[in-house]
Every structure is written in structure tokens, then in C-alpha cells.
C-alpha positions in Angstrom: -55.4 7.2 -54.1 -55.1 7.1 -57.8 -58.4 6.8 -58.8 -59.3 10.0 -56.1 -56.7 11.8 -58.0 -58.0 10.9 -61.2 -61.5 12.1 -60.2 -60.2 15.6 -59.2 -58.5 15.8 -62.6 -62.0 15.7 -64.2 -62.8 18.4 -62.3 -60.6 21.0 -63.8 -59.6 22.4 -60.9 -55.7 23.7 -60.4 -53.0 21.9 -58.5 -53.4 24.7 -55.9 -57.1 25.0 -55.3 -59.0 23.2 -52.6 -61.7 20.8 -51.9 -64.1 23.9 -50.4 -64.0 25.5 -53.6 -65.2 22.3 -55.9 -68.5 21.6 -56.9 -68.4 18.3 -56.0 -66.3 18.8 -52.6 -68.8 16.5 -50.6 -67.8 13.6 -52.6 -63.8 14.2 -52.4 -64.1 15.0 -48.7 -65.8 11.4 -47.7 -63.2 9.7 -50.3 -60.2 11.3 -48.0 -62.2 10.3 -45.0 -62.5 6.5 -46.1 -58.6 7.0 -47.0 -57.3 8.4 -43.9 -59.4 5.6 -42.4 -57.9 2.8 -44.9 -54.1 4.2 -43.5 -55.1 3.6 -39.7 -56.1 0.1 -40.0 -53.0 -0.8 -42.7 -51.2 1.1 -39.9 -53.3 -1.1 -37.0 -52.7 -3.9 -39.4 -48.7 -4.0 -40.3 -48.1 -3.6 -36.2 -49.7 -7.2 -35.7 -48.2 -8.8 -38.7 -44.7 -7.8 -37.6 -44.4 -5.8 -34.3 -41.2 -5.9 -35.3 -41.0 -3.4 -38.0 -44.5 -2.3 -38.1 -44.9 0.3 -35.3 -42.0 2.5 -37.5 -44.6 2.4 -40.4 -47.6 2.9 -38.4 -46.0 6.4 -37.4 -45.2 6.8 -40.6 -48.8 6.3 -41.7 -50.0 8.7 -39.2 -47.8 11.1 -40.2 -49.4 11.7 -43.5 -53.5 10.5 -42.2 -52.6 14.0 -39.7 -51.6 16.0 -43.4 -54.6 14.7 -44.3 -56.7 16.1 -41.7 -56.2 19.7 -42.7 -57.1 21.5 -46.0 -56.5 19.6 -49.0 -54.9 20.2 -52.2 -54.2 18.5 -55.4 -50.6 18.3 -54.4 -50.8 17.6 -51.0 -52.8 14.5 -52.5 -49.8 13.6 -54.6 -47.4 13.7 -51.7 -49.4 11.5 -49.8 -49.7 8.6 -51.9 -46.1 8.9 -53.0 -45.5 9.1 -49.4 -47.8 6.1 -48.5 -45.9 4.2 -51.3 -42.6 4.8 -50.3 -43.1 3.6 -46.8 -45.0 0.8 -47.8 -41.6 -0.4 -50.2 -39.8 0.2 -47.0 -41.8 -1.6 -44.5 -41.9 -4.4 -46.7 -38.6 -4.7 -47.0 -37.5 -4.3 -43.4 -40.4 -7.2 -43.2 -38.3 -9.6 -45.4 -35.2 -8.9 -43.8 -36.6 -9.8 -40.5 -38.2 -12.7 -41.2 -34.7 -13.5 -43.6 -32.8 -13.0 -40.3 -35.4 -15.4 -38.0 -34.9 -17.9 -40.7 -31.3 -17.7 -40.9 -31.0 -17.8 -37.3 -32.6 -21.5 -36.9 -30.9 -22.7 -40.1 -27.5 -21.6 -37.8 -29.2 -23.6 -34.9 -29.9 -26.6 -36.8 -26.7 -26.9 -38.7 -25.1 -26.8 -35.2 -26.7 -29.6 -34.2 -26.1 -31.8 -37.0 -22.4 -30.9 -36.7 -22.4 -32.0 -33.4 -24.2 -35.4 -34.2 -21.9 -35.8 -37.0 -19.2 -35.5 -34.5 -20.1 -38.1 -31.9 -21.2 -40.5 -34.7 -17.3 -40.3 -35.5 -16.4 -40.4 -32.3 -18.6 -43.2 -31.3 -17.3 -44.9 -35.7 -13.5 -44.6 -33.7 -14.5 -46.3 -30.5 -16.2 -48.8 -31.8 -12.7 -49.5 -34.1 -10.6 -49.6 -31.1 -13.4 -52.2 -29.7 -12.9 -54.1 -32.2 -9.1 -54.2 -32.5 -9.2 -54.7 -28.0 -11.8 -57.6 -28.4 -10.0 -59.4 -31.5 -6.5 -59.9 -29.1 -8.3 -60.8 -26.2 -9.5 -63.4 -28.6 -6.2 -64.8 -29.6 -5.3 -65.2 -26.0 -7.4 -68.3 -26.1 -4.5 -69.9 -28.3 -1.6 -68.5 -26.3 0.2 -72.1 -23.6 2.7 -69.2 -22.2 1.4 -68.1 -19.0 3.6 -64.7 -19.4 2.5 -63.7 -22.7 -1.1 -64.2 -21.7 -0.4 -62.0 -18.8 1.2 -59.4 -20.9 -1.7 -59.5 -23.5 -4.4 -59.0 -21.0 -2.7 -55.6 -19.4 -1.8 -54.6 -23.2 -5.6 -54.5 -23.8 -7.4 -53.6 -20.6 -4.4 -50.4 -21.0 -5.7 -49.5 -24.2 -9.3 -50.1 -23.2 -8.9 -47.4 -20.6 -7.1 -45.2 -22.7 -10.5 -45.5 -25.2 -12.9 -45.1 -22.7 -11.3 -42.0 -21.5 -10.5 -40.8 -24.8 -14.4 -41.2 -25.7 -15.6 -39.3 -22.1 -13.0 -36.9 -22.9 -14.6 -36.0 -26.2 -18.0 -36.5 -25.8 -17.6 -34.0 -22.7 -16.1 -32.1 -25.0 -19.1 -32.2 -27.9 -21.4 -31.2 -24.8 -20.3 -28.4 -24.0 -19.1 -26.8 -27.1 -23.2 -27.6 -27.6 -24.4 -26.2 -25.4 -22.1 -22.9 -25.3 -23.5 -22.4 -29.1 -26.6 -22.7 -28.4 -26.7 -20.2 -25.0 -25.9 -17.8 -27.6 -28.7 -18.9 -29.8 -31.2 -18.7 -27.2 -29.7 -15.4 -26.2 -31.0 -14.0 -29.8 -33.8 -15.9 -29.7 -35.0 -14.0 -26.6 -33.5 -10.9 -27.5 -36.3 -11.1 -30.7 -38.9 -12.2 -28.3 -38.6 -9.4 -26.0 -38.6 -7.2 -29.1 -41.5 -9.0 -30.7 -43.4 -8.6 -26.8 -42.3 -4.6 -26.5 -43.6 -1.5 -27.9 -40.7 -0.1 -30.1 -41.2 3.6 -29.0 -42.1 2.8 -25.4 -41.0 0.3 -24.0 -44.2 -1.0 -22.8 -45.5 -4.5 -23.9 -47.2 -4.5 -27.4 -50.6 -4.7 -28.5 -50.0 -8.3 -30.1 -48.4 -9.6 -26.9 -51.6 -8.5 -24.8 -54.0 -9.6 -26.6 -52.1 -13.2 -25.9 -52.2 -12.9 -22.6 -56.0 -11.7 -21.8 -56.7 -14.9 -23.9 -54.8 -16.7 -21.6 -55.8 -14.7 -18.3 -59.6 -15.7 -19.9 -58.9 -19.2 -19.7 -57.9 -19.2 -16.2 -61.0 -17.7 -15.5 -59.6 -15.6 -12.3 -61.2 -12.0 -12.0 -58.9 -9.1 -13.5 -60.0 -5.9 -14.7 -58.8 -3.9 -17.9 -58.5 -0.4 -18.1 -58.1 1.6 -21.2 -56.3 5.3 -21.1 -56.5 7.1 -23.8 -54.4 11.0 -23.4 -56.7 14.0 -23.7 -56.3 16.1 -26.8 -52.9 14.2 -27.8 -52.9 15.3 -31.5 -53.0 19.2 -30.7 -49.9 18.1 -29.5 -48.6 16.9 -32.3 -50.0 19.6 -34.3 -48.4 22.6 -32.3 -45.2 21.2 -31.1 -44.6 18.6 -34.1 -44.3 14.7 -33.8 -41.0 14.3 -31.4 -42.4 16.2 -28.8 -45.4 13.9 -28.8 -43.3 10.4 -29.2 -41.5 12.2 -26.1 -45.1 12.7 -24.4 -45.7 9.1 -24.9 -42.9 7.7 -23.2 -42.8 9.4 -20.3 -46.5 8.9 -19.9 -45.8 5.1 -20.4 -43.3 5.4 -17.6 -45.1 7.4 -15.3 -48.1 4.5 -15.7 -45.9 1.6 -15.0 -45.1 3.2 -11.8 -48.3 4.1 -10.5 -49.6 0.4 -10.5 -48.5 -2.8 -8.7 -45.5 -5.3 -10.0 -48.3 -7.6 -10.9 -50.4 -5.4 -13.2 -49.0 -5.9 -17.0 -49.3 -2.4 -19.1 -48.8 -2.4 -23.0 -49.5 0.2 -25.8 -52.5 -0.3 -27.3 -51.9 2.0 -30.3 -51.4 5.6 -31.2 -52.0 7.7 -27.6 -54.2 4.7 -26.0 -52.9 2.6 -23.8 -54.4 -0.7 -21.6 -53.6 -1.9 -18.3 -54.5 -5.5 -17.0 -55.0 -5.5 -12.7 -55.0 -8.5 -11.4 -57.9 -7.6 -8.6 -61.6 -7.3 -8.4 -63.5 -3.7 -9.9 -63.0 -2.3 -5.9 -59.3 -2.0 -6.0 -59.5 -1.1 -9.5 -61.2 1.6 -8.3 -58.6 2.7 -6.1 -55.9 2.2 -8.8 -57.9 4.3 -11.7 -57.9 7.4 -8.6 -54.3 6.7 -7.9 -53.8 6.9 -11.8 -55.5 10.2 -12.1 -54.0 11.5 -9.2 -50.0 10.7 -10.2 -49.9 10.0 -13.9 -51.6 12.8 -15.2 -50.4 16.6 -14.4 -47.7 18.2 -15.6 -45.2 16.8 -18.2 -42.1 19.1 -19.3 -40.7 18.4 -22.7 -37.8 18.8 -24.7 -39.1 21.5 -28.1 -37.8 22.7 -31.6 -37.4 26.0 -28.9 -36.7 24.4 -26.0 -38.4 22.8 -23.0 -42.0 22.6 -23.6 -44.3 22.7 -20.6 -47.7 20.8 -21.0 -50.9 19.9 -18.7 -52.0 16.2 -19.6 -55.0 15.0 -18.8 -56.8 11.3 -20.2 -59.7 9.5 -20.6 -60.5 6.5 -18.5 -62.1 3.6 -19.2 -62.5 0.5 -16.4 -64.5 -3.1 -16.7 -64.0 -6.1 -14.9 -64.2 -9.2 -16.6 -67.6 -11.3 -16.4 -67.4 -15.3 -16.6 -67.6 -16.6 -19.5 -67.4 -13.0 -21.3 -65.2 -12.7 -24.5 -62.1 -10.6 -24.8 -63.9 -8.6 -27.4 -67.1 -7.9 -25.2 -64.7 -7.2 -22.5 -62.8 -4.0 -24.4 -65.9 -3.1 -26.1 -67.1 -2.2 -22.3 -63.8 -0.5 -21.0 -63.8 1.3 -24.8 -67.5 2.7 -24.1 -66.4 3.4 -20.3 -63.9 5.4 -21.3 -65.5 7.3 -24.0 -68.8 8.2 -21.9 -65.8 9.9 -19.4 -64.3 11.6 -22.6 -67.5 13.0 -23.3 -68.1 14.0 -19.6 -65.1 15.7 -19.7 -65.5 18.3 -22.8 -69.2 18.8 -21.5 -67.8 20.3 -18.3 -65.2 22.3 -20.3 -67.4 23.4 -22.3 -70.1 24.6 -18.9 -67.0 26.5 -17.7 -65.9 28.1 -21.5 -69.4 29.5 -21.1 
């Protein structure tokens, strides 16, 4: 950013002309382009290094790549990279604090646990006393001639060995459970991360990262399934006309509406920006079926909460479908549902187009 900035300088051109009126605009024009490109994959790139925190500064990232996408000035430059910085300070600091937090949590854990073995080996250090002090009078009963005293020494000691045996089942019951209630609560969190890790932040929906997990293990079971990729139809005019909210809106009830049109057994997940990717569990036929049943209830119309008021919208989206092959990898699989769904994209406009004319 700084070196683009520092190129425009040696142009002499003022703060508030733009890129069509420089000689060398050509140049300037592909620099922005490799830079809005750079800010995608940092934003691609922060989501799977910390699902976490990253989605919040993928938006934020998009936020300015869409500034980018419209004339440019000198200060609209500026704002960006102060803007990219800024977020990047923040996402790195939400970053720490998460992974501080994870690493605090199993320090808790583990301390736990060594408490609690530091309490039975005290428990077991008292027993082992009282033993001691049980076996050494049993001992001396050896040297005792009255039958009485003998008699009185035995119940004296088989009295307090009851007592320690109780006292140590008492406490070590004790131990247990206080345990095991500590670490409920531990696992609790634990999951609660998990299932925040797993999920799309905005959404709902699982996450790109979790996904990819599990068509690497759905690969490995080598049991057909089908992946279908949706991507929603002109989803940045949105953004552009009715502003950012109404399109985060947009994209969760979309995600909702998806969820419901397939089976319990199909797993859905965001699979960044307005794309999205659905695992079926069935052969290419029923996928078939699904994709129509998809098209039929998903898309249509979606009403939508405005700076103004409700905002009324037709949504329509791209499809792509491929079955997994044997022995195919994941990467050959979505580079086949990403060309499916882009011939359709193309298919579509064409036929708009027909109809404009």
C-alpha cells in the first residue's frame, strides 16, 4: 500500500484526482487489482488460522476490497491502508486473547488435577499413619497373658480400623466427585469453543475449516456423497445499494432457508463471502432431486429489514453439483462442483441478457 502510494506521489497528481485521469492509470489500476486480491486471501487466510476471530476481520477486509472497487482516489487510498492496518492490530489482538484464554483454560484443568492428586496422596500419607499406629498394637498383643486385655485390644483396633477405612471411602468419594464436577464445567467450555471454532460466526452454519475436516474424513471412508456449491446471484449489488447489514441479514436467512430444504443427514457450512457448500450423503440422482428442491424453495423472495425500512429482494444463485469419484482428491472434487457452478452462472446472464435484448 505504501509503495502504491508512493508511486502516485511521483506522479504529481492532487489528493482529489483519479486514476482515469493519470498517464500512467494502467499501471495503478492492476496494482489495486493485485491489492484488492492480496485483502481476499489475508481475509480467506485469517478465517482458517482462527475461525474464531477471523470471520469479523474478513468482513472487515471486504469492506474496504468493495471501496476499492469503485473510483479511486489518493485519499480513498490512504483510508484504506490505515483501515487495513487498524484491523489487522485488532484481529491480532483478539487472536492473542483467544489463544491466551484456550491456554489459560487447560492450565485451570491441569492445576485441578494436580490438586486433587495432591489431596488423595494426603489422604492415602493419613491412612497409611493410622495403619501403622492399628498394626503396631495388634503387635503388642503378642506380649499381653490377660485374656481380657487381649480381648479389649483387638475391638480397640479393629474399631479404629473401621473408622479409617470409612474415613478414607468417605474422602476419596469425596475427591471424586468434587473432580469430576470441575471438570464437567471444563468440558462444558471446552465444547462451547469447539462449537464456536466448528460454526460460522455470522450464520450459524458450520465453517469452512470444519468442512474441509470432514470431506477428508468422508474421503477416507470412501462412501459416495456429492458436494454442491451455491453461490447467491449478484450478492454485492446488494451490498452496494442497501449497504452491508442488509446483506449479512441476506446471508442468514439464506443459510437458514438451505438447512431446511435438505435432509438431517446432509451437513451445510459457509464456504466464504456469499458461497456456500452442502455435503449429501447420496448418489448424483438424488442430488439431483435435492439441487431442484433447492432452487424451487431456497431461492425467491427474501424480505429484509433497511436503513428505510423493509427491503423486498428476488434472490436467485448459482449451482454447482459433482459427485465424488474413487480415489478423487478433495481439491479435484471442488474444482468440479466450482466449474459446474460457474458454467450455470454463465448460462444464467446469457439468457438475461437474450431477454434484455
Amino acid at each position: 500500500m505504501i509503495s502504491l502510494k508512493k508511486y502516485w506521489d511521483q506522479t504529481s497528481v492532487d489528493a482529489d484526482e483519479s486514476i482515469e485521469n493519470v498517464e500512467n492509470h494502467g499501471l495503478i489500476t492492476a496494482a489495486v487489482n493485485v491489492l484488492r486480491s492480496a485483502l481476499r486471501e489475508m481475509g480467506s487466510s485469517t478465517v482458517e488460522a482462527c475461525p474464531v476471530v477471523g470471520a469479523e476481520l474478513q468482513r472487515g477486509l471486504g469492506k474496504v476490497d468493495d471501496a476499492l472497487a469503485h473510483q479511486v482516489t489518493l485519499e480513498r487510498l490512504e483510508s484504506a491502508d490505515q483501515a487495513v492496518q487498524t484491523q489487522l492490530r485488532d484481529w491480532t489482538a483478539r487472536a492473542l486473547r483467544h489463544n491466551q484464554q484456550k491456554t489459560d483454560e487447560v492450565k485451570e484443568i491441569l492445576i485441578v488435577m494436580a490438586r486433587t492428586a495432591e489431596s488423595i496422596g494426603e489422604r492415602d500419607q493419613r491412612a497409611a499413619s493410622r495403619m501403622a499406629e492399628v498394626t503396631g498394637r495388634l503387635s503388642k498383643i503378642a506380649t499381653l497373658e490377660d485374656l481380657s486385655q487381649i480381648r479389649a485390644s483387638i475391638e480397640l483396633s479393629a474399631s479404629e480400623l473401621k473408622t479409617s477405612i470409612e474415613r478414607i471411602a468417605a474422602e476419596g468419594k469425596a475427591a471424586i466427585q468434587q473432580l469430576k464436577a470441575e471438570l464437567n464445567v471444563y468440558q462444558t467450555r471446552l465444547e462451547e469453543a469447539e462449537r464456536i471454532a466448528s460454526s460460522d460466526c455470522l450464520t450459524g452454519v458450520r465453517s469452512r475449516l470444519w468442512m474441509e475436516k470432514y470431506i477428508s474424513r468422508r474421503l477416507a471412508e470412501e462412501r459416495p456423497f456429492c458436494l454442491i456449491l451455491v453461490d447467491i446471484d449478484e450478492f454485492k449489488s446488494v451490498n452496494d445499494v442497501h449497504g452491508h447489514p442488509v446483506g449479512d441479514e441476506l446471508l442468514k436467512q439464506f443459510s437458514t432457508e438451505l438447512k431446511s430444504a435438505f435432509r438431517t443427514n446432509s451437513v451445510v457450512a459457509r464456504w466464504g463471502g456469499d458461497e456456500f457448500i452442502v455435503l449429501l450423503d447420496c448418489d448424483n440422482g438424488e442430488a439431483q432431486v435435492q439441487t431442484a428442491r433447492l432452487k424451487k424453495w431456497v431461492c425467491g423472495s427474501y424480505t429484509l429489514q433497511g436503513r428505510s425500512g423493509p427491503v423486498k429482494l428476488s434472490i436467485s444463485a448459482s449451482i454447482g453439483l459433482a459427485e465424488h469419484r474413487p480415489k478423487e482428491a478433495m481439491k479435484d472434487l471442488l474444482a468440479r462442483a466450482d466449474t459446474d457452478m460457474y458454467r450455470q452462472k454463465a448460462a444464467s446472464r446469457a439468457g438475461e441478457a437474450r431477454v434484455a435484448r
